[in-house]
PyMOL Python script that loads the backbone (N, CA, C, O; Angstrom):
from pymol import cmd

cmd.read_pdbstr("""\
ATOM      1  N   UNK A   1     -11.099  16.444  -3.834  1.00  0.00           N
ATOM      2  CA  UNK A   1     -10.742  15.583  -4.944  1.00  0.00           C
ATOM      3  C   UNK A   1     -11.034  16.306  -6.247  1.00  0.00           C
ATOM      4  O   UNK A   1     -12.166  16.653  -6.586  1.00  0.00           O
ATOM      5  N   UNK A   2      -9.966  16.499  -6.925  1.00  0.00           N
ATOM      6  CA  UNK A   2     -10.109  16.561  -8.406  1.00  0.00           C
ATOM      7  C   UNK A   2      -9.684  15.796  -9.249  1.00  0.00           C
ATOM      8  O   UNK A   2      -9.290  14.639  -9.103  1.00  0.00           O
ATOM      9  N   UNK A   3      -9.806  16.962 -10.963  1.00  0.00           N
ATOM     10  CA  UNK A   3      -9.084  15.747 -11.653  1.00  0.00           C
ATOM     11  C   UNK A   3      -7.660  16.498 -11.668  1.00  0.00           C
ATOM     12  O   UNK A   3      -7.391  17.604 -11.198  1.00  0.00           O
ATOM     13  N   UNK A   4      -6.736  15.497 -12.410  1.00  0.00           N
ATOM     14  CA  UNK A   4      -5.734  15.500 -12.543  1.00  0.00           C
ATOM     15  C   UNK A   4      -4.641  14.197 -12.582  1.00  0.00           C
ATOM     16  O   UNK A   4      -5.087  13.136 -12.146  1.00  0.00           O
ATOM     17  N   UNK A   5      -3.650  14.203 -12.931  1.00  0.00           N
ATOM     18  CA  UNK A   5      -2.468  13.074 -13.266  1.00  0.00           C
ATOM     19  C   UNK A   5      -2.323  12.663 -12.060  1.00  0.00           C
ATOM     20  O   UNK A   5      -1.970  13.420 -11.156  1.00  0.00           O
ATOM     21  N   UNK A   6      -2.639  11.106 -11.852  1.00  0.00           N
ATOM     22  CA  UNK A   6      -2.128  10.150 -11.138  1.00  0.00           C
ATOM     23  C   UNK A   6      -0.958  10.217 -10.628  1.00  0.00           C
ATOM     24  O   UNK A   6      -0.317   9.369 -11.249  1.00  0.00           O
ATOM     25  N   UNK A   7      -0.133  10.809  -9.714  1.00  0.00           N
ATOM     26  CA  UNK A   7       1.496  10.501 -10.130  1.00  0.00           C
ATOM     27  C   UNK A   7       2.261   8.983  -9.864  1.00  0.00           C
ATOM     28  O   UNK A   7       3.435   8.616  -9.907  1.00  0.00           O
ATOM     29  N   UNK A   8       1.235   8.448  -9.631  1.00  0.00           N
ATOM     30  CA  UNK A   8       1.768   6.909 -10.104  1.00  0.00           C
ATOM     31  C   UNK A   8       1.579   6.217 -10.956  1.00  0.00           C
ATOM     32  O   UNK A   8       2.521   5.592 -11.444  1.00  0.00           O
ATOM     33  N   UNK A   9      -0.019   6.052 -11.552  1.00  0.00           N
ATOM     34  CA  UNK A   9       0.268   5.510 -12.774  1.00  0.00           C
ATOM     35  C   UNK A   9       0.239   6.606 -14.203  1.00  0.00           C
ATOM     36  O   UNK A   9       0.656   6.193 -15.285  1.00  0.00           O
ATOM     37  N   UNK A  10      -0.249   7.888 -14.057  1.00  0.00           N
ATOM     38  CA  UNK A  10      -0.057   8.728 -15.154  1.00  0.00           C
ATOM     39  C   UNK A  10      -1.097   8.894 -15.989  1.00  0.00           C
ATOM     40  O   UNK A  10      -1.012   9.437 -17.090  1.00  0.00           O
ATOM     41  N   UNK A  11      -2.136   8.420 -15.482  1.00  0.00           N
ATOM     42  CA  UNK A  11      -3.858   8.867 -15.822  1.00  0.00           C
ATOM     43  C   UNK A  11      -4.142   9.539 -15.528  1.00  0.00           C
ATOM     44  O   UNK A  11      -3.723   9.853 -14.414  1.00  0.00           O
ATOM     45  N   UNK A  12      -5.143  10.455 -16.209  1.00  0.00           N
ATOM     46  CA  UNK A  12      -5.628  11.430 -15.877  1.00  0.00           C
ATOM     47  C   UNK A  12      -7.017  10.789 -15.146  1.00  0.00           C
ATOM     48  O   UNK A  12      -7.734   9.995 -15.755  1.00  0.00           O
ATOM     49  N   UNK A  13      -7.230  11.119 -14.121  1.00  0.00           N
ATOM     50  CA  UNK A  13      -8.087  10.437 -13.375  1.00  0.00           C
ATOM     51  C   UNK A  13      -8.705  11.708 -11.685  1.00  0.00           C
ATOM     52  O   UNK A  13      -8.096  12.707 -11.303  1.00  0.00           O
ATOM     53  N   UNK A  14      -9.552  11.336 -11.293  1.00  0.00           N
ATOM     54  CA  UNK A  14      -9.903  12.319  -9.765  1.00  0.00           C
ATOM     55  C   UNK A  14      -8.520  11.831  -9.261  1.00  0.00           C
ATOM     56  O   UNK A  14      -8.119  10.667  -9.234  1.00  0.00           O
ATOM     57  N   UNK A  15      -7.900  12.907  -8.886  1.00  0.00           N
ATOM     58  CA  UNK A  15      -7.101  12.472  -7.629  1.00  0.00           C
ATOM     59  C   UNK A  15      -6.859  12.982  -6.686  1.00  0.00           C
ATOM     60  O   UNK A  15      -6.671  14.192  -6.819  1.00  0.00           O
ATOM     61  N   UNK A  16      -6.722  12.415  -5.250  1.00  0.00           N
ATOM     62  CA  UNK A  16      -6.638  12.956  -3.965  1.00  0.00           C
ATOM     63  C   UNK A  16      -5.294  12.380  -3.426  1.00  0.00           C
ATOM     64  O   UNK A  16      -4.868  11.237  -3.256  1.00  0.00           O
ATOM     65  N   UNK A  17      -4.630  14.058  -3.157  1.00  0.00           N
ATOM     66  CA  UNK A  17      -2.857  14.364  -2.943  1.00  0.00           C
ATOM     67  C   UNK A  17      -2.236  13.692  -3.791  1.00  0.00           C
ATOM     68  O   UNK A  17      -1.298  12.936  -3.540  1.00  0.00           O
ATOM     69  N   UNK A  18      -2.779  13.948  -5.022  1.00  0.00           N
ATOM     70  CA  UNK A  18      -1.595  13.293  -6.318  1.00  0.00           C
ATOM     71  C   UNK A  18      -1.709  11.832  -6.331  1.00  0.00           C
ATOM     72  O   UNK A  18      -0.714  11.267  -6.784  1.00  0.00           O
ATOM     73  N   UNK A  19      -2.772  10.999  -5.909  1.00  0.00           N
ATOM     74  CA  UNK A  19      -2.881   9.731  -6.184  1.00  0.00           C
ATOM     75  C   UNK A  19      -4.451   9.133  -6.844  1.00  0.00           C
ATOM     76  O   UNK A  19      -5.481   9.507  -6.284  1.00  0.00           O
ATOM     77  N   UNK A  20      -4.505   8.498  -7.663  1.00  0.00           N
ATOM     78  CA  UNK A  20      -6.195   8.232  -8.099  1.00  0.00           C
ATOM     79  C   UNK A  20      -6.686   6.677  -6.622  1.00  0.00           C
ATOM     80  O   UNK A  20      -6.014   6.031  -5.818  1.00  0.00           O
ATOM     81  N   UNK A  21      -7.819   6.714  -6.909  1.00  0.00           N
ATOM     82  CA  UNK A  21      -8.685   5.889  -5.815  1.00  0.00           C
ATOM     83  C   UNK A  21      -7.702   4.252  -6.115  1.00  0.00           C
ATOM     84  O   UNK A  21      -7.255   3.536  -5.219  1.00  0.00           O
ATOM     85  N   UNK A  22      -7.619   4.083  -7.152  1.00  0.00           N
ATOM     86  CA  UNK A  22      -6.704   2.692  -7.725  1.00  0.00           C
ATOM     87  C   UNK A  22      -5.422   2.525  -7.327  1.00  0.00           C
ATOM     88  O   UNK A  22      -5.055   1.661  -6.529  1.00  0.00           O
ATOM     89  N   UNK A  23      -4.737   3.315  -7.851  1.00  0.00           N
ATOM     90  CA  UNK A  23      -3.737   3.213  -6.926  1.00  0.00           C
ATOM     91  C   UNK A  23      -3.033   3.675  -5.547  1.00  0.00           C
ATOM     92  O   UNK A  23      -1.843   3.723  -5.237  1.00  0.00           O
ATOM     93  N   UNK A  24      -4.300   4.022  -4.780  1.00  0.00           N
ATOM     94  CA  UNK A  24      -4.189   3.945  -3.530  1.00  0.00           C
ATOM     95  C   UNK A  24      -4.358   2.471  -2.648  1.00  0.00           C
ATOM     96  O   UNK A  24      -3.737   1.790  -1.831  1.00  0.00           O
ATOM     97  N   UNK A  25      -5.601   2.482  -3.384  1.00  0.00           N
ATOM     98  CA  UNK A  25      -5.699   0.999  -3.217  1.00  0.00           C
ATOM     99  C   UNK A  25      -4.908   0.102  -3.336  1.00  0.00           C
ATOM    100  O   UNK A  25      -4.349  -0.223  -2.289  1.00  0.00           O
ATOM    101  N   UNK A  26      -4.742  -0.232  -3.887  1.00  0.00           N
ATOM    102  CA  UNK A  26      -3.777  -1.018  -4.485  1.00  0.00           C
ATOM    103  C   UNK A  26      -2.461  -0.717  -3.616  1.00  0.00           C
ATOM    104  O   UNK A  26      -2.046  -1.831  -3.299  1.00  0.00           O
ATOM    105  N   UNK A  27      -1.530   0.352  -3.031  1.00  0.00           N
ATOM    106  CA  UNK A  27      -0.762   0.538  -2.242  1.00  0.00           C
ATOM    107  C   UNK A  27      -0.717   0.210  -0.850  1.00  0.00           C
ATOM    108  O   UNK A  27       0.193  -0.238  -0.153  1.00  0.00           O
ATOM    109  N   UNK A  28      -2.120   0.593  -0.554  1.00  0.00           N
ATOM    110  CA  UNK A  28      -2.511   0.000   0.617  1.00  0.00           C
ATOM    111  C   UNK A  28      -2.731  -1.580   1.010  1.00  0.00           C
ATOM    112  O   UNK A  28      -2.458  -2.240   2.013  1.00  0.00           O
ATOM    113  N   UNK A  29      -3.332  -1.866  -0.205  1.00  0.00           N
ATOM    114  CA  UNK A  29      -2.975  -3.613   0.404  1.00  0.00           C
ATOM    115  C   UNK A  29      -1.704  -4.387   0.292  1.00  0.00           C
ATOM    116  O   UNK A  29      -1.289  -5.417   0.823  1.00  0.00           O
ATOM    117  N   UNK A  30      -1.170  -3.440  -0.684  1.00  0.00           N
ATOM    118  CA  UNK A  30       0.635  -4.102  -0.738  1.00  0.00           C
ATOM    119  C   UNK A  30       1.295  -3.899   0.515  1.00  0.00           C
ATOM    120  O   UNK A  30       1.980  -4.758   1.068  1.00  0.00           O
ATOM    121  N   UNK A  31       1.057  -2.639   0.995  1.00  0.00           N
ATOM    122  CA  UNK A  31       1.778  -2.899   2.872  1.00  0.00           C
ATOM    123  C   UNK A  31       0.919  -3.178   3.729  1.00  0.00           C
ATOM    124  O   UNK A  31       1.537  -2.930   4.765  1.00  0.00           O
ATOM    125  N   UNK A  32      -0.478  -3.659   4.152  1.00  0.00           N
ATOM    126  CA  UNK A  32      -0.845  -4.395   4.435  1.00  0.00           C
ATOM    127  C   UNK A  32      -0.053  -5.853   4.585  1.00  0.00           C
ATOM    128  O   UNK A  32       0.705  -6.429   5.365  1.00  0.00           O
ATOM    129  N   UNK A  33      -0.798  -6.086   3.201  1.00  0.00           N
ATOM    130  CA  UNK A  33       0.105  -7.823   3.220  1.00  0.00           C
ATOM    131  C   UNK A  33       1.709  -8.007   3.865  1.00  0.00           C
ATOM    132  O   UNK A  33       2.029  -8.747   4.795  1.00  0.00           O
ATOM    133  N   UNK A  34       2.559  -7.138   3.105  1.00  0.00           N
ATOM    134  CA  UNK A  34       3.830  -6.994   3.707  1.00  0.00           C
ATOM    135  C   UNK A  34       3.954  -6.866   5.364  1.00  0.00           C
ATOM    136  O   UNK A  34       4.570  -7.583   6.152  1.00  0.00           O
ATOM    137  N   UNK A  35       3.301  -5.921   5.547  1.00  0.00           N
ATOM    138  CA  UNK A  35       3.061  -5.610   7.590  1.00  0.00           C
ATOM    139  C   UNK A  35       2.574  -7.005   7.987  1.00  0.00           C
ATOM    140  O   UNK A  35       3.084  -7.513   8.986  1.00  0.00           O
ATOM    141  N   UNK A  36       1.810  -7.554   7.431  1.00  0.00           N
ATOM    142  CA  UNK A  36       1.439  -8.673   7.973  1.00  0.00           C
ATOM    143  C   UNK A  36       2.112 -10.212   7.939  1.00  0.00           C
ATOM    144  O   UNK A  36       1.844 -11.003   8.843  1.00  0.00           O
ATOM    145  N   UNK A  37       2.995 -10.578   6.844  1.00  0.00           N
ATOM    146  CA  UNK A  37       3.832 -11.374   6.861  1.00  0.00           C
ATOM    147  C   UNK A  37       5.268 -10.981   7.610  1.00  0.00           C
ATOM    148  O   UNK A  37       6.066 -11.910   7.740  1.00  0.00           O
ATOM    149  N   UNK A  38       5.658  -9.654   8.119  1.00  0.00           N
ATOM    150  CA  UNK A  38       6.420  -9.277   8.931  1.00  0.00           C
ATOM    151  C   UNK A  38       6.255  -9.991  10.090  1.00  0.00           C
ATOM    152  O   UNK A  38       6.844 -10.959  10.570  1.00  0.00           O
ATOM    153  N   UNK A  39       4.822  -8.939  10.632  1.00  0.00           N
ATOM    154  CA  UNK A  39       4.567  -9.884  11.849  1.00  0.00           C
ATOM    155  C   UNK A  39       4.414 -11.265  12.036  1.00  0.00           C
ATOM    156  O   UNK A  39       4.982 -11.790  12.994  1.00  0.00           O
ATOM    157  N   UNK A  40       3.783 -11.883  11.322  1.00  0.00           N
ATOM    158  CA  UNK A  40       4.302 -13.189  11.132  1.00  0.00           C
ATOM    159  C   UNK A  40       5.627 -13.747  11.691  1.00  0.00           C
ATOM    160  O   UNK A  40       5.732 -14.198  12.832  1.00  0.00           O
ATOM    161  N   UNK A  41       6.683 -13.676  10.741  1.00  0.00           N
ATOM    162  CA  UNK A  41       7.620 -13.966  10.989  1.00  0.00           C
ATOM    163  C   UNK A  41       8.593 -13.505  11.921  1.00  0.00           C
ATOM    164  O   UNK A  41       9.614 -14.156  12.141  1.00  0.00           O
ATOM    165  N   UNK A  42       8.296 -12.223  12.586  1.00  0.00           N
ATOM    166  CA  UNK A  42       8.430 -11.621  14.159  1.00  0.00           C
ATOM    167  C   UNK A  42       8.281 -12.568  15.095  1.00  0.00           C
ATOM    168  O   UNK A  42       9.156 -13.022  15.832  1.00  0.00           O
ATOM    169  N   UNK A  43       6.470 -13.021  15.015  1.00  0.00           N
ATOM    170  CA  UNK A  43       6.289 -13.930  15.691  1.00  0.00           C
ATOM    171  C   UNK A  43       6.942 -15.553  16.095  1.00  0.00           C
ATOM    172  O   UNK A  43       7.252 -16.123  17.141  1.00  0.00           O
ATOM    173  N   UNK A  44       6.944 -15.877  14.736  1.00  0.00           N
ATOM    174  CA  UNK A  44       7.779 -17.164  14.877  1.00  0.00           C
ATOM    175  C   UNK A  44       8.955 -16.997  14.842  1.00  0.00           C
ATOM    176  O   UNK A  44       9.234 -17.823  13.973  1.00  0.00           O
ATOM    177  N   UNK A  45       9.866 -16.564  15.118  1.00  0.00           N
ATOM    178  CA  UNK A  45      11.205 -15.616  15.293  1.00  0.00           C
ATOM    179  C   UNK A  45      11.253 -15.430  16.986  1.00  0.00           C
ATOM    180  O   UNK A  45      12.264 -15.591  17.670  1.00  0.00           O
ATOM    181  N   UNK A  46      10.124 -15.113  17.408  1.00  0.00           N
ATOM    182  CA  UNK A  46      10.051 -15.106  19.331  1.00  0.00           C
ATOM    183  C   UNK A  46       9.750 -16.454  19.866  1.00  0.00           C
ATOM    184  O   UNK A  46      10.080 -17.036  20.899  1.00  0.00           O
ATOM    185  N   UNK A  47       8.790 -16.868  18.519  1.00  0.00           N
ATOM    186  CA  UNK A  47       8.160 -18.360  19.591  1.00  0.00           C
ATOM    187  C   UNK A  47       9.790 -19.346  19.424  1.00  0.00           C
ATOM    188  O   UNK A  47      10.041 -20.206  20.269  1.00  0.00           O
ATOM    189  N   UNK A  48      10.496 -19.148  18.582  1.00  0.00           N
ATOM    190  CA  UNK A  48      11.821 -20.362  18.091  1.00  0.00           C
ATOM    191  C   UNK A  48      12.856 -19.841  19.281  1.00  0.00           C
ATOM    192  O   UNK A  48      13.498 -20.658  19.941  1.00  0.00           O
ATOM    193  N   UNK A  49      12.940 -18.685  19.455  1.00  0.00           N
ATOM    194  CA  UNK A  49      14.220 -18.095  20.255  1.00  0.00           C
ATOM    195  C   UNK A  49      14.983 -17.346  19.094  1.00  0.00           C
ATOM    196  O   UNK A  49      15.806 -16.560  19.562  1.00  0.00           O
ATOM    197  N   UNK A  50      14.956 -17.359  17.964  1.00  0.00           N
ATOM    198  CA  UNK A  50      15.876 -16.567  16.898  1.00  0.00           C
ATOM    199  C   UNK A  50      15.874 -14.934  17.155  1.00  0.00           C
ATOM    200  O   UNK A  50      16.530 -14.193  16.423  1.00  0.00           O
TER     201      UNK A  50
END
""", "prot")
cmd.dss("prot")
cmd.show_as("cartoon", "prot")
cmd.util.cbc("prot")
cmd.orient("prot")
């Protein structure tokens, strides 16, 4: 980890493979949540017959 530009938000900030700790984060729970309302609706999609 060094420093250097975020390449997502454009701070100069530590970053590890071109991303700072924030917006990794932050990426990661956005497909999280998404993966998880997928399955969701996978699920009730098998339990209906659709």
């Amino acid at each position: 980890m060094g420093m250097g530009y975020c390449l997502m938000c454009g701070m100069l900030r530590e970053v590890n493979r071109g991303v700072c700790a924030q917006c990794a984060t932050d990426e990661y729970e956005r497909t999280r949540r998404k993966r998880r309302l997928e399955r969701r609706a996978a699920a009730r999609a098998k339990k209906t017959g659709r």
